[in-house]
C-alpha positions as CSV (number, residue, x, y, z in Angstrom):
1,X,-21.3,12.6,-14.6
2,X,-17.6,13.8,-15.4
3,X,-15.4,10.9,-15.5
4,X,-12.3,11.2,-13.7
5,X,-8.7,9.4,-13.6
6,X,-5.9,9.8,-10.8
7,X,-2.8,9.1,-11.1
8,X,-1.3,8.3,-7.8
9,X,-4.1,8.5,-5.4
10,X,-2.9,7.9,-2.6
11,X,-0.2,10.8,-2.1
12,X,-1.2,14.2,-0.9
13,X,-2.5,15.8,-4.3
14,X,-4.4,12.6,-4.9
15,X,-6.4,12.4,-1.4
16,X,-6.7,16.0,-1.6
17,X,-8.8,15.6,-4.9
18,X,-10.6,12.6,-3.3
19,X,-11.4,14.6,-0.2
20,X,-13.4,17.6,-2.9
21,X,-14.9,14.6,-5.0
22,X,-16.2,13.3,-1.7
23,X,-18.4,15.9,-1.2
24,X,-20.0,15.9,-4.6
25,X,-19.8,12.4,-5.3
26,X,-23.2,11.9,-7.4
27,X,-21.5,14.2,-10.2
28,X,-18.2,12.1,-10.7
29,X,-17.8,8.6,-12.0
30,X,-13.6,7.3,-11.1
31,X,-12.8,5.0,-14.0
32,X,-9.2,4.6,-12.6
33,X,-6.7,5.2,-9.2
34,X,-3.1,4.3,-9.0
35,X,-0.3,4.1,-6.4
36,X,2.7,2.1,-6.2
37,X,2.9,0.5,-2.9
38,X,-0.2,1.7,-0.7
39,X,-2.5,-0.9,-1.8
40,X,-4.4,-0.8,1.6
41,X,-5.1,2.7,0.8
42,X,-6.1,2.3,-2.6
43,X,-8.4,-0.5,-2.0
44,X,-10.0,1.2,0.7
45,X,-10.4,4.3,-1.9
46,X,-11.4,2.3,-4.6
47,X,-14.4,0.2,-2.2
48,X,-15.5,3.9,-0.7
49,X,-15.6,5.4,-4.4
50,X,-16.5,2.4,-6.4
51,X,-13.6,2.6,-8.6
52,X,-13.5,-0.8,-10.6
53,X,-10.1,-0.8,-12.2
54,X,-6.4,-0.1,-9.7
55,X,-3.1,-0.1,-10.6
56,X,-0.7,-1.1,-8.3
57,X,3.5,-0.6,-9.7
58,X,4.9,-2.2,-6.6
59,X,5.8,-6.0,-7.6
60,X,5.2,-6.9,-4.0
61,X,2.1,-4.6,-3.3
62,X,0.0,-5.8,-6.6
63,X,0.4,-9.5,-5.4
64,X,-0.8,-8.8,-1.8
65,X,-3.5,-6.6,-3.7
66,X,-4.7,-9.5,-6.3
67,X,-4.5,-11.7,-2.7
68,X,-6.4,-9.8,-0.6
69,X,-8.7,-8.3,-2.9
70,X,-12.1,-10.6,-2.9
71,X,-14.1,-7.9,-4.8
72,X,-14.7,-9.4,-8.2
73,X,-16.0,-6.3,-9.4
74,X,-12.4,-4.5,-9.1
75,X,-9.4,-5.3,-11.4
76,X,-6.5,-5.0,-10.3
77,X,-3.4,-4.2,-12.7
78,X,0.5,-4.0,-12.2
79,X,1.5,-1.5,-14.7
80,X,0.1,1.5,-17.1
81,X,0.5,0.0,-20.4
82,X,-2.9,-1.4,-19.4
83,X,-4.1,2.1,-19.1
84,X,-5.1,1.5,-23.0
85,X,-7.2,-1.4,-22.2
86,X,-9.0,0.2,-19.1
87,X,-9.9,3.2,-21.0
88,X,-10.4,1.7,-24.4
89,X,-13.9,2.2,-24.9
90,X,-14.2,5.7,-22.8
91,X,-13.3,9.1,-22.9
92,X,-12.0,10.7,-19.5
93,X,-13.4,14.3,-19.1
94,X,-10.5,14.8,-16.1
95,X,-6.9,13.0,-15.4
96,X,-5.0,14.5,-12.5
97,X,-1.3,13.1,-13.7
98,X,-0.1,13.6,-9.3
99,X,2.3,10.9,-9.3
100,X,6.2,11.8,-7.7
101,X,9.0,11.6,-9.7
102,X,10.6,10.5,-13.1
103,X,8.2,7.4,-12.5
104,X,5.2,10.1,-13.4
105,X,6.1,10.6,-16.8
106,X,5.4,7.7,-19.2
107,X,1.9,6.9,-17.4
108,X,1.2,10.8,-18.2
109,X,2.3,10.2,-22.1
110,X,0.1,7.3,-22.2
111,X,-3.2,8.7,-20.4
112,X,-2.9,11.8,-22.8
113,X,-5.1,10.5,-25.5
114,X,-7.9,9.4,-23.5
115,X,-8.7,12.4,-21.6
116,X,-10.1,15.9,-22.6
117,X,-8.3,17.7,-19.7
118,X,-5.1,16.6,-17.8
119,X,-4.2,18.3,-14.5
120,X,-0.4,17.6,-13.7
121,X,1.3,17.8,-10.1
122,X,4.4,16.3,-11.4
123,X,7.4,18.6,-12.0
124,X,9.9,15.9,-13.4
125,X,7.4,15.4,-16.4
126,X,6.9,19.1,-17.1
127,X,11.1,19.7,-16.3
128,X,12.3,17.0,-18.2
129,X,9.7,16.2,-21.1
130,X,7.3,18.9,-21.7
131,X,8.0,19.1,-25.5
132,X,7.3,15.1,-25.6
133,X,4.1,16.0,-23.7
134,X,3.4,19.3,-25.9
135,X,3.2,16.9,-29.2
136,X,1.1,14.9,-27.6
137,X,-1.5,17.4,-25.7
138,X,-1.6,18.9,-29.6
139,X,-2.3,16.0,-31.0
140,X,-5.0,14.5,-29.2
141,X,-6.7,18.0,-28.6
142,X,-6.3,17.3,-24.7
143,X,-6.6,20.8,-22.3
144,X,-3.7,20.9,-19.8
145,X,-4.0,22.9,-16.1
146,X,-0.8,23.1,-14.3
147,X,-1.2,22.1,-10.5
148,X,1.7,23.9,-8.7
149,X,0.0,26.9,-7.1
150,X,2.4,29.3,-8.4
151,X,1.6,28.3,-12.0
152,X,-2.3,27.5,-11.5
153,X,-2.0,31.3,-10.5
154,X,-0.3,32.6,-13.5
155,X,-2.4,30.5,-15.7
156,X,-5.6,31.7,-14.2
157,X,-3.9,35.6,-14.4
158,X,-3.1,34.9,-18.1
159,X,-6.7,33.9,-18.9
160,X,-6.1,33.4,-22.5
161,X,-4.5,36.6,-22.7
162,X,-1.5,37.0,-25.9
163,X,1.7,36.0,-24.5
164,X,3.1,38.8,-26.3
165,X,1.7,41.1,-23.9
166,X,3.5,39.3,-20.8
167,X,6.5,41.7,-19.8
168,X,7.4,39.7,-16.9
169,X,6.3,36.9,-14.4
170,X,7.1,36.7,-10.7
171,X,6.1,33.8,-8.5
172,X,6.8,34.1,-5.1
173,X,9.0,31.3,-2.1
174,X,8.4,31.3,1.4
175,X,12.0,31.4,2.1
176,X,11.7,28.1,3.7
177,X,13.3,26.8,7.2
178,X,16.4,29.1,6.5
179,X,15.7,32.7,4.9
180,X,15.9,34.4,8.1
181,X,19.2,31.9,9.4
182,X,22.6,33.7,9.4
183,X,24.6,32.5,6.5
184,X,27.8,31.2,9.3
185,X,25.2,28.7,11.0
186,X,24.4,27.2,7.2
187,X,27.1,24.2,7.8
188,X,25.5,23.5,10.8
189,X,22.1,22.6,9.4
190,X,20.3,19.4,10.2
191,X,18.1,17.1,8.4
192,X,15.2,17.9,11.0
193,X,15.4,21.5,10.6
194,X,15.4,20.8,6.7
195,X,12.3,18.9,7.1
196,X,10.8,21.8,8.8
197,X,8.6,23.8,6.6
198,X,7.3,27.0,8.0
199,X,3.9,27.4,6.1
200,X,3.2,24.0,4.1
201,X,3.1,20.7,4.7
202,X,5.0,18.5,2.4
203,X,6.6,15.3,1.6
204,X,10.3,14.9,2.4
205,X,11.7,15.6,-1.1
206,X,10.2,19.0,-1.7
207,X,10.6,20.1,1.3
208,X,14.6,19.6,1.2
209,X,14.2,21.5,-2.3
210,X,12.3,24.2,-0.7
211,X,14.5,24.6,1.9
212,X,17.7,24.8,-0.7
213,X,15.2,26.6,-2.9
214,X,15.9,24.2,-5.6
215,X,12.1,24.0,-5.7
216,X,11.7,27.3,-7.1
217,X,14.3,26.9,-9.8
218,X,12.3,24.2,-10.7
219,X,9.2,26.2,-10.7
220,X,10.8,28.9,-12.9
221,X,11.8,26.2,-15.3
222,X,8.2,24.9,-15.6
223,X,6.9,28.3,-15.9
224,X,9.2,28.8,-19.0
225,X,8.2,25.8,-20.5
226,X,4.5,26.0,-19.8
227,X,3.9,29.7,-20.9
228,X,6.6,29.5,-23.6
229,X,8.2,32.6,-22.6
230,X,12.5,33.5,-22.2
231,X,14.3,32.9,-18.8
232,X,14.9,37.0,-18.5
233,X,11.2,37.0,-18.5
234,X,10.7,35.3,-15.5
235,X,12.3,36.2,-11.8
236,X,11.4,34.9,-7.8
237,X,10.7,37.1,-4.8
238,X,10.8,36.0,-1.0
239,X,7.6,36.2,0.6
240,X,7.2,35.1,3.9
241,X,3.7,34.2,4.2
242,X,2.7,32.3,0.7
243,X,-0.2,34.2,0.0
244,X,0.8,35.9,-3.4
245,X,1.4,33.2,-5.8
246,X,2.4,35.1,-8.5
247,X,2.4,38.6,-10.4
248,X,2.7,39.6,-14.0
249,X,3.1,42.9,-15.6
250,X,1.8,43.4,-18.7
251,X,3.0,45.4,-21.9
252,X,0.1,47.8,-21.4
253,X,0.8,48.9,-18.1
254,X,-1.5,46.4,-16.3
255,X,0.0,44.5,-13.2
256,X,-1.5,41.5,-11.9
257,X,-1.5,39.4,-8.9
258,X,-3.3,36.4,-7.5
259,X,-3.7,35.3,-3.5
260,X,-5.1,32.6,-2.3
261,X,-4.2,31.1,1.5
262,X,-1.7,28.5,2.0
263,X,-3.7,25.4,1.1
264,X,-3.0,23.5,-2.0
265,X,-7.0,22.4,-2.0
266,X,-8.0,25.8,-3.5
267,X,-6.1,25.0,-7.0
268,X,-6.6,21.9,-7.0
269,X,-10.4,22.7,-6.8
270,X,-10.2,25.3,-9.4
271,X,-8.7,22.4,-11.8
272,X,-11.9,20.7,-11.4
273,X,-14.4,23.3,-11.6
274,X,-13.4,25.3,-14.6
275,X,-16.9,27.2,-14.6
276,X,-16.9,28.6,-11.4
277,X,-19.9,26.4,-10.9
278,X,-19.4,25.0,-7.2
279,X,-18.2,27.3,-4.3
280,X,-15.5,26.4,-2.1
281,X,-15.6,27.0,1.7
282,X,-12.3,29.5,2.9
283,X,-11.0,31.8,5.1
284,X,-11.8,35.9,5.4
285,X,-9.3,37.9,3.4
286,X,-6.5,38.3,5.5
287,X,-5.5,42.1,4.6
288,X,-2.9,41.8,7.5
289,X,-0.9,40.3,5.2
290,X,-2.1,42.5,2.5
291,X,-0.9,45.3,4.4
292,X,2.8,43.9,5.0
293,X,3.3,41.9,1.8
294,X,7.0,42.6,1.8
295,X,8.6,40.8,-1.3
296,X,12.9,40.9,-1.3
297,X,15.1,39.4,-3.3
298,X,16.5,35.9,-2.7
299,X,19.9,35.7,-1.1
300,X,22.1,33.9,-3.6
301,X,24.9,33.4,-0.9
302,X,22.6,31.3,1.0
303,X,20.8,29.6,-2.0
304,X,22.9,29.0,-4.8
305,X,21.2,26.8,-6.8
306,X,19.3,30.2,-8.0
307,X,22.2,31.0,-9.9
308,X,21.8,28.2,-12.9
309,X,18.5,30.0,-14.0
310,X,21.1,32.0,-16.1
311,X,23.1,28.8,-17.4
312,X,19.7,26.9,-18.6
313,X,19.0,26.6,-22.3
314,X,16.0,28.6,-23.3
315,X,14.8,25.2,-26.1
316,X,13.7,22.4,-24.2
317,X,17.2,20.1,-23.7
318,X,17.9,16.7,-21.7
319,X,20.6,19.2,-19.7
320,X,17.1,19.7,-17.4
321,X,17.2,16.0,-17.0
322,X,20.7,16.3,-15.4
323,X,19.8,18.9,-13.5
324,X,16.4,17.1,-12.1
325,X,18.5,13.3,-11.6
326,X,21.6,14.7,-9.9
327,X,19.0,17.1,-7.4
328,X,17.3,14.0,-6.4
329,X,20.2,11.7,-5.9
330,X,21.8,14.6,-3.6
331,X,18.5,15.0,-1.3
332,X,18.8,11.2,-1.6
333,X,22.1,11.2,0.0
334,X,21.1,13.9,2.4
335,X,17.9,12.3,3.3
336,X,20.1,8.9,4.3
337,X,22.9,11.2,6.5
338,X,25.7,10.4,3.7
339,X,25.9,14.0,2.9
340,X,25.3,17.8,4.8
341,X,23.2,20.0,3.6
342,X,25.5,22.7,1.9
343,X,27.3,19.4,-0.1
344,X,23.7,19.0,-2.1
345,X,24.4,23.0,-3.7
346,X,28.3,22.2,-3.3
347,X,28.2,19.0,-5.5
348,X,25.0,19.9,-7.6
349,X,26.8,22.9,-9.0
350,X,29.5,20.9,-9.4
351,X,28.7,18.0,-11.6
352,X,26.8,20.2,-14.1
353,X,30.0,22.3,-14.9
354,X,31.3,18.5,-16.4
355,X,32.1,18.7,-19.4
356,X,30.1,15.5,-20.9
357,X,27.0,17.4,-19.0
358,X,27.3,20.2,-20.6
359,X,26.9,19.0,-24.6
360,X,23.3,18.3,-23.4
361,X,22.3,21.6,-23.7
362,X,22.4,21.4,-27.5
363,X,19.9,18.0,-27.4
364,X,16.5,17.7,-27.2
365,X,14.4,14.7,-25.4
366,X,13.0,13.2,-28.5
367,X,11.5,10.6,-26.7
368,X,11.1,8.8,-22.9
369,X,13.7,6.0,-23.2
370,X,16.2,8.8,-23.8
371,X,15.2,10.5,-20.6
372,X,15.4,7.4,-18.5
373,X,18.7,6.3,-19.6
374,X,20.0,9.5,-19.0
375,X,18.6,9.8,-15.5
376,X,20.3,6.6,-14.5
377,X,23.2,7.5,-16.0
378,X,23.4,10.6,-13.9
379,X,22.2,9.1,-10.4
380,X,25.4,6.7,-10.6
381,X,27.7,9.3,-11.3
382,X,26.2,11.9,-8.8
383,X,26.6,9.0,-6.1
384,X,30.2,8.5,-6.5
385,X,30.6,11.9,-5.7
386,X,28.7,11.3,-2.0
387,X,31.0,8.5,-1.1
């Protein structure tokens, strides 16, 4: 039986995973679920799967979980420094690390060691502390699968292949709610309409960033960092309908390119079933798409956030922390009606022209306290400019 760990279990990457476990349930053993305030949810995952340790970061949540809980045979923890003592005496074959935010990357750091392979959803952990997790994916011998459909695609393209031979890397965005809007009915744009994603179905946050296409900045930023290849290697094309993930062209004249439909269950899948050993139920090829693929170039007037791929640091720098804190405090603001939509570009691009911002390009994390402090730092000064 592989053993298996999820980090946040109870968002959509974690219940997707549950959902494909379910269905093969006598080959998987859950040693550990998290989530930070859907106890009800967890418990009810953890009695279905038999799942005998939970941990619940919620103050408020763990208490009404340790009160309500009347299973003795499930314990029931309020942080992930106890991840060492749930998984002292075990090895975990699989880890998906699925948990939202900057809150997503200390329990990743800690889970590292215990695992053989680590699956990770989270784009604030790769963004902002890849090289912390690098040292320690090296160190402990642990395999790492990137999540993101984009980069599951260009890591299963890649297939071991030298890096040298990688001329260049596209990935592909929808577009979002607004590729097709006129640029003079931008200031007009509404929270709703923000929300409104026209091929996948996601959680408010990303779908802001998708429709400011600060997601796919953040997606080329990973993809640097996870491949280890320049910025000028790397480029995003519109394409409407999300079925090319990526495509790479190689050195020896070789051009690649992965499709899969619009369903983040397929990667997610393939990150468990490394051998091709278990089939996955999905659609026909749809070669009316394949017919009218039509890639364009993204309309910098309309998504200006695009433009800082050329002001990035190619080393690893806590300037990506900035960049990640001040984006999330602006959807933030957005989200709670204290801003418009073109303000979260406006200010964004903005702040990170500052002067004490911009030294941070030179520095790299050198560990997780450094990141955190930072973050704060820049989610107090990225609110006085919503007032």
């Amino acid at each position: 039986m592989k053993k298996i760990a999820i980090l946040g279990s109870t968002g959509s990457i974690g219940t997707i995973l549950l959902n494909i476990i379910k269905k093969d349930k006598k080959n998987f053993k859950i040693e550990l679920i998290s989530a930070n305030k859907n106890y009800k949810k967890l418990i009810k995952q953890a009695k279905y799967f038999n799942v005998k340790n939970l941990i619940i970061t919620n103050q408020e949540s763990f208490l009404k979980a340790k009160k309500i809980n009347k299973n003795k045979n499930i314990n029931i923890y309020n942080n992930f420094t106890s991840i060492k003592e749930i998984l002292k005496n075990t090895k975990i074959n699989y880890t998906m690390s699925a948990i939202t935010g900057f809150h997503g990357l200390k329990p990743t750091l800690n889970i590292i060691k215990f695992t053989r392979m680590i699956a990770i959803a989270n784009k604030e952990s790769i963004i902002c502390g890849w090289n912390l997790i690098h040292k320690e994916l090296k160190k402990f011998n642990t395999v790492f699968i990137p999540v993101d459909s984009e980069h599951f695609s260009i890591w299963s393209l890649i297939n071991n292949s030298n890096k040298k031979n990688i001329e260049k890397i596209y990935i592909t965005a929808s577009g979002g709610p607004f590729n097709n809007l006129p640029l003079k009915k931008f200031t007009s744009i509404t929270k709703t309409q923000a929300l409104k994603h026209p091929n996948w179905l996601m959680g408010k946050k990303i779908s802001i960033d998708s429709s400011t296409m600060m997601n796919k900045l953040f997606e080329l930023i990973e993809a640097k960092k996870i491949f280890n290849i320049n910025y000028n290697q790397l480029d995003a094309l519109i394409h409407s309908k999300s079925y090319i993930h990526s495509i790479i062209k190689f050195s020896n004249g070789l051009i690649k390119l992965l499709a899969h439909d619009t369903d983040m269950k397929i990667p997610i899948f393939n990150t468990l079933y490394q051998k091709n050993e278990k089939p996955i139920k999905t659609k026909k090829i749809n070669f009316e798409i394949l017919n009218k693929l039509n890639f364009n170039k993204i309309n910098l007037k309309k998504f200006p956030v695009m433009k800082l791929i050329k002001k990035l640091p190619n080393k690893d720098s806590l300037f990506e922390t900035i960049l990640v804190s001040a984006n999330d405090t602006l959807v933030e603001n957005f989200l709670n009606n204290k801003i418009n939509f073109l303000d979260i570009s406006r200010i964004l691009l903005k702040l990170l022209k500052y002067k004490e911002f911009q030294k941070y390009k030179l520095i790299s994390p050198s560990n997780i306290d450094q990141i955190i402090s930072l973050n704060k730092y820049v989610r107090l000064k990225t609110n006085d400019l919503c007032v």
